[in-house]
C-alpha positions as CSV (number, residue, x, y, z in Angstrom):
1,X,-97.8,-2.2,1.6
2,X,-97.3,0.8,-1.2
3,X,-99.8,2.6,0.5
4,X,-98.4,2.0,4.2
5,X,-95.0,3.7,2.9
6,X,-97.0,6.3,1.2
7,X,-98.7,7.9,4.1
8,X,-97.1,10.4,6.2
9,X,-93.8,10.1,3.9
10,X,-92.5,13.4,4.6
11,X,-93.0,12.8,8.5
12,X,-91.0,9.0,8.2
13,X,-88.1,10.5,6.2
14,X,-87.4,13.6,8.9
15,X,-87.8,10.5,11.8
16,X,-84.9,8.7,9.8
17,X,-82.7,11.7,9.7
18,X,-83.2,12.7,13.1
19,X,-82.2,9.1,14.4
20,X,-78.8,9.5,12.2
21,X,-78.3,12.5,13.7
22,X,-78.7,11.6,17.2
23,X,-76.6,8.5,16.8
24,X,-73.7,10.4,15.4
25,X,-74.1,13.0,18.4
26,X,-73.7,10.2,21.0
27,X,-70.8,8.4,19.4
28,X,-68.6,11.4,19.1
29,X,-69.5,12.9,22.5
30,X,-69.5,10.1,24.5
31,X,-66.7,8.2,23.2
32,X,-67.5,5.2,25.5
33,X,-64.3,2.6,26.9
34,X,-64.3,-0.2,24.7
35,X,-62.2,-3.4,25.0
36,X,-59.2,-4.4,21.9
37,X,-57.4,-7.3,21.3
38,X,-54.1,-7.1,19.4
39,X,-53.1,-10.6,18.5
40,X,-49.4,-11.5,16.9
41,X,-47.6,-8.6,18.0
42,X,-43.9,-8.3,16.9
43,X,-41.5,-8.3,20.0
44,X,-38.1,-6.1,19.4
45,X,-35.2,-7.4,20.1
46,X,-32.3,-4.6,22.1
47,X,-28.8,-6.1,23.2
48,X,-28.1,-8.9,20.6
49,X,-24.8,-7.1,18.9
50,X,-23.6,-6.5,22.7
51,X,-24.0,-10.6,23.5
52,X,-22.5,-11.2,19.8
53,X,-19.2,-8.6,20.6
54,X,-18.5,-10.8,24.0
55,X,-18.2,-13.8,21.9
56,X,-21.4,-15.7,22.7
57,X,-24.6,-16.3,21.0
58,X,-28.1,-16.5,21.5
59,X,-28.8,-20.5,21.3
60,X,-32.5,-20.1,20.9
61,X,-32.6,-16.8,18.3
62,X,-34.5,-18.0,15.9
63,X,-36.9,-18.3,19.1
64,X,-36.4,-15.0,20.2
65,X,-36.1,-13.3,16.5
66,X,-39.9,-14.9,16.1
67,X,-41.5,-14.3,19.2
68,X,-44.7,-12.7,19.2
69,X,-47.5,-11.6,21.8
70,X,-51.3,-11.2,22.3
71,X,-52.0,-8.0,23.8
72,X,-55.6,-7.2,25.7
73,X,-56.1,-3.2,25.3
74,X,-59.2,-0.8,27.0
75,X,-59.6,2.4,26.3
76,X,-62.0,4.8,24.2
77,X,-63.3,3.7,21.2
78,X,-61.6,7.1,19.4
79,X,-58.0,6.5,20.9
80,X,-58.1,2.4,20.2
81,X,-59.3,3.2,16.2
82,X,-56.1,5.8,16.4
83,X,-53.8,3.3,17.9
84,X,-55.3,0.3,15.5
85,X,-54.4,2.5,12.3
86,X,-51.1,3.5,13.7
87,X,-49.9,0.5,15.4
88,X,-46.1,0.8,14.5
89,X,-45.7,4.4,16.4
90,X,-48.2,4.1,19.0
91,X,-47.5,0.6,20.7
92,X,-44.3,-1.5,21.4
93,X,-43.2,-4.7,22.8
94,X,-39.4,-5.0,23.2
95,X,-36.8,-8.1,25.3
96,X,-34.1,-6.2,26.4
97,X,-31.0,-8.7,26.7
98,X,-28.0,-6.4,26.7
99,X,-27.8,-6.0,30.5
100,X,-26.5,-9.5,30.4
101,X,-23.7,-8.9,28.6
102,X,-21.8,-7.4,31.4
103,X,-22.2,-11.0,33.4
104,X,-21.0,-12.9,30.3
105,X,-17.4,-14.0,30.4
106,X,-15.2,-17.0,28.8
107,X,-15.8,-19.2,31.9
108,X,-19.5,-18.6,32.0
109,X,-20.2,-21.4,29.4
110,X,-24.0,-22.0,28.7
111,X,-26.4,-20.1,31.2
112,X,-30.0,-19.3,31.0
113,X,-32.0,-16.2,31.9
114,X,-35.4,-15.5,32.4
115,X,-36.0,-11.8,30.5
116,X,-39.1,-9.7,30.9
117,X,-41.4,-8.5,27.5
118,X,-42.2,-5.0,28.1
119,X,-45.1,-3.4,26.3
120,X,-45.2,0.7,26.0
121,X,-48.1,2.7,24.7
122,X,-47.2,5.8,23.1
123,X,-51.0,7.3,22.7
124,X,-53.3,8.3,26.3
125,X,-56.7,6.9,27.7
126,X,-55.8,3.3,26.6
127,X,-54.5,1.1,28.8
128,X,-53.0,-2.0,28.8
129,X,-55.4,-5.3,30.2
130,X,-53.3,-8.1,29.7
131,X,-50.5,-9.8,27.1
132,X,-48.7,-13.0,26.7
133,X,-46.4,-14.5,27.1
134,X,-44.7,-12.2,29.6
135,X,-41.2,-13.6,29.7
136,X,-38.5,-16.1,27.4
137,X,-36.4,-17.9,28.7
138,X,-32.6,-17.3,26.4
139,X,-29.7,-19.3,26.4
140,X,-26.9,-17.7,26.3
141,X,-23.9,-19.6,24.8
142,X,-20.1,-18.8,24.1
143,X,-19.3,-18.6,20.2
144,X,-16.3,-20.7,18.7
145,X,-14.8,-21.2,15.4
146,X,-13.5,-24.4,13.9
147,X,-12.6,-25.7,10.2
148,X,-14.0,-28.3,8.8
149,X,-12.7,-30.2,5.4
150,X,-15.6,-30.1,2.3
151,X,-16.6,-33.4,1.6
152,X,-18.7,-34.1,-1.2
153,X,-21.3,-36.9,-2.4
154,X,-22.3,-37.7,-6.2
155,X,-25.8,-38.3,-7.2
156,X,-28.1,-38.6,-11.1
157,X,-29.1,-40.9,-12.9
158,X,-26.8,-44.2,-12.7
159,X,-26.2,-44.4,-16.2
160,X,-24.8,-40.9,-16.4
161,X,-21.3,-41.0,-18.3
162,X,-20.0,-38.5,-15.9
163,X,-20.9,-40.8,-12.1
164,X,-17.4,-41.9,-12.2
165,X,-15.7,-38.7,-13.1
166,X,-13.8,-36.9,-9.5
167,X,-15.2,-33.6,-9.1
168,X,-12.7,-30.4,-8.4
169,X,-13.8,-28.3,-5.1
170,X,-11.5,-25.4,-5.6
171,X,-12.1,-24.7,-1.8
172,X,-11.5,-27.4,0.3
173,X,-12.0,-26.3,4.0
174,X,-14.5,-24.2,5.5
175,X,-14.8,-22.2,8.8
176,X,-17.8,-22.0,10.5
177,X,-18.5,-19.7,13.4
178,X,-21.6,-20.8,16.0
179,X,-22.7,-22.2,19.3
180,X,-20.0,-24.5,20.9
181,X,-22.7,-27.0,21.7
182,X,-24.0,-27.0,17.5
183,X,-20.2,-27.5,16.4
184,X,-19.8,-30.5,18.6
185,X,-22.6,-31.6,16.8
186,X,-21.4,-31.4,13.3
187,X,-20.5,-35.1,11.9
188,X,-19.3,-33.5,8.7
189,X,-19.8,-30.8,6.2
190,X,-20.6,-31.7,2.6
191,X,-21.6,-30.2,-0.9
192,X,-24.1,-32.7,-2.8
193,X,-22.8,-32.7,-6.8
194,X,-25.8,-33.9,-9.1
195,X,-23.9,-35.0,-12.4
196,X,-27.5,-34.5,-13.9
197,X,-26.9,-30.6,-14.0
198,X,-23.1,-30.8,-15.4
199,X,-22.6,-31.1,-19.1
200,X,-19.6,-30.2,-21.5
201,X,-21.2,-26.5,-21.8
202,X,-21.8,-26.6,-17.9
203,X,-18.7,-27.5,-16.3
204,X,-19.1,-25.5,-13.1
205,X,-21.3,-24.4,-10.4
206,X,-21.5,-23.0,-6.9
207,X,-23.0,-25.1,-4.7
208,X,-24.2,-25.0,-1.2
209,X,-22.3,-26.2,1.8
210,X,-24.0,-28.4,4.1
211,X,-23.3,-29.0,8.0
212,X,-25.0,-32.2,8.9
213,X,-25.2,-33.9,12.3
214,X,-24.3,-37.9,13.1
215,X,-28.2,-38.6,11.7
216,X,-27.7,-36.8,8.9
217,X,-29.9,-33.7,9.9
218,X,-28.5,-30.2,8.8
219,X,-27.0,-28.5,11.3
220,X,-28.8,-25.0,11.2
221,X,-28.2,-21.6,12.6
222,X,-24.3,-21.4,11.5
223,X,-22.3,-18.8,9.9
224,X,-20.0,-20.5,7.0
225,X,-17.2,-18.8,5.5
226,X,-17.7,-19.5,2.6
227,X,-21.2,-20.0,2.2
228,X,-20.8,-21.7,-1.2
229,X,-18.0,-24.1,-2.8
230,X,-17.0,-23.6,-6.4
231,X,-17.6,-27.2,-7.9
232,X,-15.8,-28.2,-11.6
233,X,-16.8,-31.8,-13.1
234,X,-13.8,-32.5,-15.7
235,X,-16.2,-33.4,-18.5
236,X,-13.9,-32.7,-22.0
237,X,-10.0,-32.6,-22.8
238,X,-7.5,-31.8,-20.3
239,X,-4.6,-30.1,-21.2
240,X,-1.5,-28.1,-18.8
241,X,-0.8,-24.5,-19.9
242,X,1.1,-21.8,-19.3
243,X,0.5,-18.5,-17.4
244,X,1.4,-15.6,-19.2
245,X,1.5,-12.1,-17.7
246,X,0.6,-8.7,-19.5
247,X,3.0,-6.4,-19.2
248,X,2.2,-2.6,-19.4
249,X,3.2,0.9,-18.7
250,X,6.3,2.2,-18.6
251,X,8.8,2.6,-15.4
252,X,10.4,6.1,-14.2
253,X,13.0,7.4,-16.1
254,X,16.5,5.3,-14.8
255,X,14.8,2.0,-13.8
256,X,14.9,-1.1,-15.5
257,X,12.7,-4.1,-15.2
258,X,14.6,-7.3,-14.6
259,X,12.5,-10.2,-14.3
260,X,8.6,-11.3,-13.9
261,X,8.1,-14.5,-11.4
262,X,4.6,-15.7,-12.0
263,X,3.7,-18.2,-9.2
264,X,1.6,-20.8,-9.9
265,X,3.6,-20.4,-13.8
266,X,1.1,-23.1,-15.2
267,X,-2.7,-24.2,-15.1
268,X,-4.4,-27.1,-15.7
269,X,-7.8,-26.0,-18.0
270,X,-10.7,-28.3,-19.2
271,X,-13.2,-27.5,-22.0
272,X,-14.4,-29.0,-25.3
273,X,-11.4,-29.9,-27.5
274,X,-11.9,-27.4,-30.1
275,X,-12.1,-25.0,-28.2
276,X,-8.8,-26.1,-25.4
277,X,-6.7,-26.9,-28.7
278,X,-6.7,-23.1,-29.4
279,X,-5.2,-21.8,-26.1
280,X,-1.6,-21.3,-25.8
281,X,-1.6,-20.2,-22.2
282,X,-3.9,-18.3,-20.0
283,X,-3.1,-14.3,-20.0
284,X,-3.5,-12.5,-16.5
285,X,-5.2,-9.1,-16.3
286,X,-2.6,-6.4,-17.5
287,X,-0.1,-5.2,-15.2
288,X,1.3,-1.1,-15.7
289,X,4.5,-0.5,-14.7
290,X,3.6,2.9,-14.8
291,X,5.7,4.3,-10.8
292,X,7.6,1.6,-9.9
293,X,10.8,1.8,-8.7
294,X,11.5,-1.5,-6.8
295,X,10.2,-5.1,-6.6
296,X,6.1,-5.0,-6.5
297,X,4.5,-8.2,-6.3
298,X,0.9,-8.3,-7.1
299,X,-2.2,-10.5,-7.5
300,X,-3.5,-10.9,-10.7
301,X,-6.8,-12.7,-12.2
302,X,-6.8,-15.2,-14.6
303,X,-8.4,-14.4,-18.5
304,X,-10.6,-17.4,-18.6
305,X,-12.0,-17.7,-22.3
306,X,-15.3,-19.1,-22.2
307,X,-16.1,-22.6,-21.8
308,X,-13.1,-22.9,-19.8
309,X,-12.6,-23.9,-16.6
310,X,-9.1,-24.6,-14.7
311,X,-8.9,-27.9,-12.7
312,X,-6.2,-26.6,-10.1
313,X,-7.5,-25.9,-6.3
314,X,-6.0,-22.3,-6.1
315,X,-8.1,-19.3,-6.1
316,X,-8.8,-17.2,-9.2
317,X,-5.5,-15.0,-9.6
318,X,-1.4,-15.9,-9.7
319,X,0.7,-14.0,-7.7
320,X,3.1,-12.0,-9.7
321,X,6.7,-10.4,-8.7
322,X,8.3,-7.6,-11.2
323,X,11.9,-7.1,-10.1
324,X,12.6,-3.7,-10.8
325,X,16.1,-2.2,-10.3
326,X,18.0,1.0,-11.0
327,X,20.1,1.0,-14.3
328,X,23.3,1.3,-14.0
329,X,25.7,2.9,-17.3
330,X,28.7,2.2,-19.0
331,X,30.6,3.6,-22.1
332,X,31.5,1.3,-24.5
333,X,34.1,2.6,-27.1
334,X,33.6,-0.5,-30.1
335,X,35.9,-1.0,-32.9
336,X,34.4,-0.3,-36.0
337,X,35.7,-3.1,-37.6
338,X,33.5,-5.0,-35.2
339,X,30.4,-3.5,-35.3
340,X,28.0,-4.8,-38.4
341,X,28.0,-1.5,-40.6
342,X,25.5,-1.1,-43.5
343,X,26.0,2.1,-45.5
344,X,23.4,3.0,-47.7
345,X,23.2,6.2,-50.4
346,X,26.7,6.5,-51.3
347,X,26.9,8.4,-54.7
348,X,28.5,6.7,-57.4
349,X,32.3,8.0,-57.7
350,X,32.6,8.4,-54.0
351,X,34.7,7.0,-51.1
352,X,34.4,7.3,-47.6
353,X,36.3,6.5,-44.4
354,X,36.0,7.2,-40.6
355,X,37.8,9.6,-39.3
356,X,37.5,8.0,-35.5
357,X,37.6,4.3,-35.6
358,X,35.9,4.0,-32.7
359,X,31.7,4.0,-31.7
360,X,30.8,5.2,-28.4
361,X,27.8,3.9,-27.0
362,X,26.8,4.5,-23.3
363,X,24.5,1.6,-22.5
364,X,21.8,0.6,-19.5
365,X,21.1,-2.4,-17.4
366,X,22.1,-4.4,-14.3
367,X,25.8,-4.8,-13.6
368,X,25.5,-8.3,-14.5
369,X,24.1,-7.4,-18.0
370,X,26.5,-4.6,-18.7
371,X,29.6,-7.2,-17.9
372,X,27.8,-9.7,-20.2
373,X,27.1,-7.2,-23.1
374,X,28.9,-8.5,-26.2
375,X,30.1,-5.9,-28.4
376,X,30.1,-8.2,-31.3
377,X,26.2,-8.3,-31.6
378,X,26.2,-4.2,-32.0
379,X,24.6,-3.6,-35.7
380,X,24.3,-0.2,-36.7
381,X,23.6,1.8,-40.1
382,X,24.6,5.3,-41.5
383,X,22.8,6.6,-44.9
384,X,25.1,8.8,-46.6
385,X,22.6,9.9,-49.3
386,X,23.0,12.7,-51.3
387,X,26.5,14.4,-49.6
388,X,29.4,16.1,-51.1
389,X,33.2,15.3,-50.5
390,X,33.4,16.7,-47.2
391,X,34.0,15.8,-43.9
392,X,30.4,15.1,-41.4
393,X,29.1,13.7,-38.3
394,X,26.4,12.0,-39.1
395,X,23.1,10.2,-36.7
396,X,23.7,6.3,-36.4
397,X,20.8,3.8,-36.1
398,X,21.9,1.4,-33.7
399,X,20.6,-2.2,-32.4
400,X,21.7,-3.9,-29.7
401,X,20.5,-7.0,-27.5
402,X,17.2,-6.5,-25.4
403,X,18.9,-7.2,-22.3
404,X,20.8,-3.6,-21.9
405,X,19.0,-0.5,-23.4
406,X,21.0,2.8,-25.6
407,X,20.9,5.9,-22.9
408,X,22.5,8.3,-25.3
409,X,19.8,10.2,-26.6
410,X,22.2,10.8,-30.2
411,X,25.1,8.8,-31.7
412,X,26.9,10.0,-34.4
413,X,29.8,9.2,-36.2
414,X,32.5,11.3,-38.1
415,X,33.2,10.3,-41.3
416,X,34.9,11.8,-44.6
417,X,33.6,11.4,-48.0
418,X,36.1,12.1,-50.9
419,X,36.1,11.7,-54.8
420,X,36.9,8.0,-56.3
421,X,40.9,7.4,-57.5
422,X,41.2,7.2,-60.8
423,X,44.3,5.5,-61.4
424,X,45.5,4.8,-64.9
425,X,46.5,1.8,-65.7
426,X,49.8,2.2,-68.8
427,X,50.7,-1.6,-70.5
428,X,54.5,-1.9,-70.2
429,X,56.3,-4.6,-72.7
430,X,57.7,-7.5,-71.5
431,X,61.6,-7.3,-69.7
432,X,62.5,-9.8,-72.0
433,X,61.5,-8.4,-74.9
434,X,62.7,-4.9,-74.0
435,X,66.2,-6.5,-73.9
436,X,65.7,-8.6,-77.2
437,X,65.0,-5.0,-78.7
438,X,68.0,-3.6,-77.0
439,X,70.0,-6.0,-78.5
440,X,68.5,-6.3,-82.0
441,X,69.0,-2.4,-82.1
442,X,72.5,-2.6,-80.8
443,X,73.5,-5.2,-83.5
444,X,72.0,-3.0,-86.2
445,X,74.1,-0.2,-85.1
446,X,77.5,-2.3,-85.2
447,X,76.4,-3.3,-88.6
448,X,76.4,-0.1,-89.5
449,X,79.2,0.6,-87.8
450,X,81.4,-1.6,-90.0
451,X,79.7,-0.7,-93.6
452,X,80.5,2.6,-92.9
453,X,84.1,1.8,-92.5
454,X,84.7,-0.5,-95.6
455,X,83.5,2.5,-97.8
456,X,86.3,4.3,-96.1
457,X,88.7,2.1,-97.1
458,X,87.7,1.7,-100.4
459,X,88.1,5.2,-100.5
């Protein structure tokens, strides 16, 4: 055997090369027509948003989204290798439906139509043999919308505390959009709760919602709005809370906010007791006040702290009003005698007193609060550290209740500040004894009086 492929070597190896050669010269010369099967091709579907904007629907679109076909090709070996490695630019099978859409109208009601499957070759010498299938039949159906109310149905393990607990759906309805024919069919509409899943650290999830027919099959091919329901199992302490709003900003010079109406104004939350027995209310997202100059109601979102969950069916926010109004003024001229005065820094040896009686204060608010301001509740203080005797006006700090606000930007008071009166204080005797004295020295003198006149006569 060795010695077979030993002989004449040189002459078997240029044979070998010379049939390559020859072989390669006839297949790229001759190119011969060859036969191609393309099996599963994807069919395109033109028109369906035209059939969707006259308010029908495609009944069998899943069908027709799916549909496939077996094309036979011929052509030359060369072009078929080119189409084969390009097949998404060079070949194309498409079901126009959006001619229809012009014979579509609300009294047309279900109707069926037999449309072609085209198939275009973008590449030349192939041609097309054969395909299948060469037609669908579509149904064409008018679209309505109905509500349905969420049901729901419990399932776990019997023994689970929670089978007897009432689940919260926080949505209760749903709207579904589809073919008249599969919304007669719906029985009802449902979310399936397994108590399994739920736990004190797990109170909530989003579950599915399911359309189901009067066997119990799910009604498919349905747009649900919403797709999912927000499900809360009350598993911990329960407790009713206010809702607090956040107030921020501040409004345009002249403007005054009133009031804040917070509708729902309390929530019902659930969570482990240690942690439920810490909250106070529930805070909204901040609100800035910041440009407003009249009423502005607003939804807000709930601050949930975690491992909270509210038990109320409203959606995730309150709906807050901020009555705003323009603040009206008023000059109040207050009797200082009425007006709760501390003076502070008043040098020993000094006196003061006001030279007007009178503080004038210009004040902000609603009517209403400027005719119910008391001028009794007006606290104000001076510091009179380290003055002379002298007549000043001086700055005032003043306090007033939160329901009006101070527009003067300054309030002073004039004031005089003098020396201390020394008065001295001279110890006067007794009336009575002044006229005991009077008299003792009057009886002295006539005692006198008469010695002096019996030495006379002894004289």
């Amino acid at each position: 055997m060795n010695k077979f492929l030993a002989h004449n070597l040189h002459l078997k190896i240029y044979s070998l090369v010379l049939a390559i050669m020859l072989w390669l010269f006839v297949i790229n010369t001759q190119n011969p027509i060859q036969s191609q099967d393309i099996k599963n091709l994807e069919v395109d579907v033109v028109g369906l948003a035209l059939i969707q904007d006259k308010g029908f629907v495609v009944q069998n679109e899943d069908e027709l989204m799916n549909l496939t076909i077996n094309v036979d090709l011929q052509g030359q070996r060369l072009e078929l290798e080119q189409l084969l490695s390009n097949q998404d630019s060079l070949i194309q099978a498409e079901v126009n439906i959006s001619r229809y859409a012009t014979e579509l109208n609300p009294n047309t009601g279900t109707s069926e139509r037999s449309v072609p499957i085209t198939v275009n070759l973008m590449i030349d010498n192939v041609v097309i043999d054969d395909y299948n299938p060469k037609l669908i039949y579509v149904t064409f159906e008018s679209e309505d919308i109905r509500t349905f109310q969420i049901e729901y149905e419990i399932e776990g393990k019997e023994d689970s505390q929670y089978m007897t607990l009432d689940p919260i759906i926080k949505v209760t309805d749903v709207e579904i959009t589809g073919p008249e024919s599969k919304l007669a069919s719906i029985e009802k509409v449902m979310v399936n709760i397994n108590v399994d899943e739920f736990s004190e650290d797990t109170l909530t999830y989003k579950l599915p919602i399911i359309a189901y027919d009067i066997d119990g099959n799910e009604v498919t091919e349905l747009v649900k709005n919403p797709q999912t329901a927000e499900v809360i199992l009350p598993i911990g302490k329960k407790v009713t809370v206010p809702i607090e709003a956040q107030i921020g900003g501040s409004l345009p010079s002249g403007y005054i906010h009133t009031n804040t109406i917070i509708t729902p104004s309390e929530i019902t939350i659930v969570g482990k007791e240690e942690v439920v027995d810490e909250i106070a209310s529930i805070k909204l997202n901040p609100i800035y006040l910041t440009n407003l100059i009249e009423n502005t109601t607003k939804q807000v979102e709930f601050i949930m702290p975690d491992g909270i969950e509210y038990m109320d069916k409203i959606d995730n926010n309150a709906v807050v009003t901020m009555e705003i109004q323009k603040i009206s003024t008023y000059e109040f001229n207050i009797d200082i005698d009425n007006v709760n005065l501390t003076i502070t820094g008043l040098s020993d040896h000094l006196e003061y007193e006001f030279i007007s009686n009178y503080l004038i204060l210009t004040l902000g608010g609603t009517a209403e609060e400027l005719l119910g301001f008391d001028k009794t509740s007006v606290a104000a203080s001076i510091s009179l550290r380290d003055l002379e005797p002298g007549e000043y006006t001086l700055p005032v700090e003043v306090s007033i209740d939160d329901t009006v606000q101070i527009v003067d930007e300054f309030i002073t008071l004039d004031i005089s500040i003098f020396a201390e009166e020394i008065i001295v204080e001279l110890e006067l005797p007794d009336p009575e004894t002044i006229e005991a004295t009077i008299e003792e020295q009057s009886e002295e003198g006539d005692m006198e009086e008469v010695e002096d006149v019996s030495e006379i006569d002894q004289q």
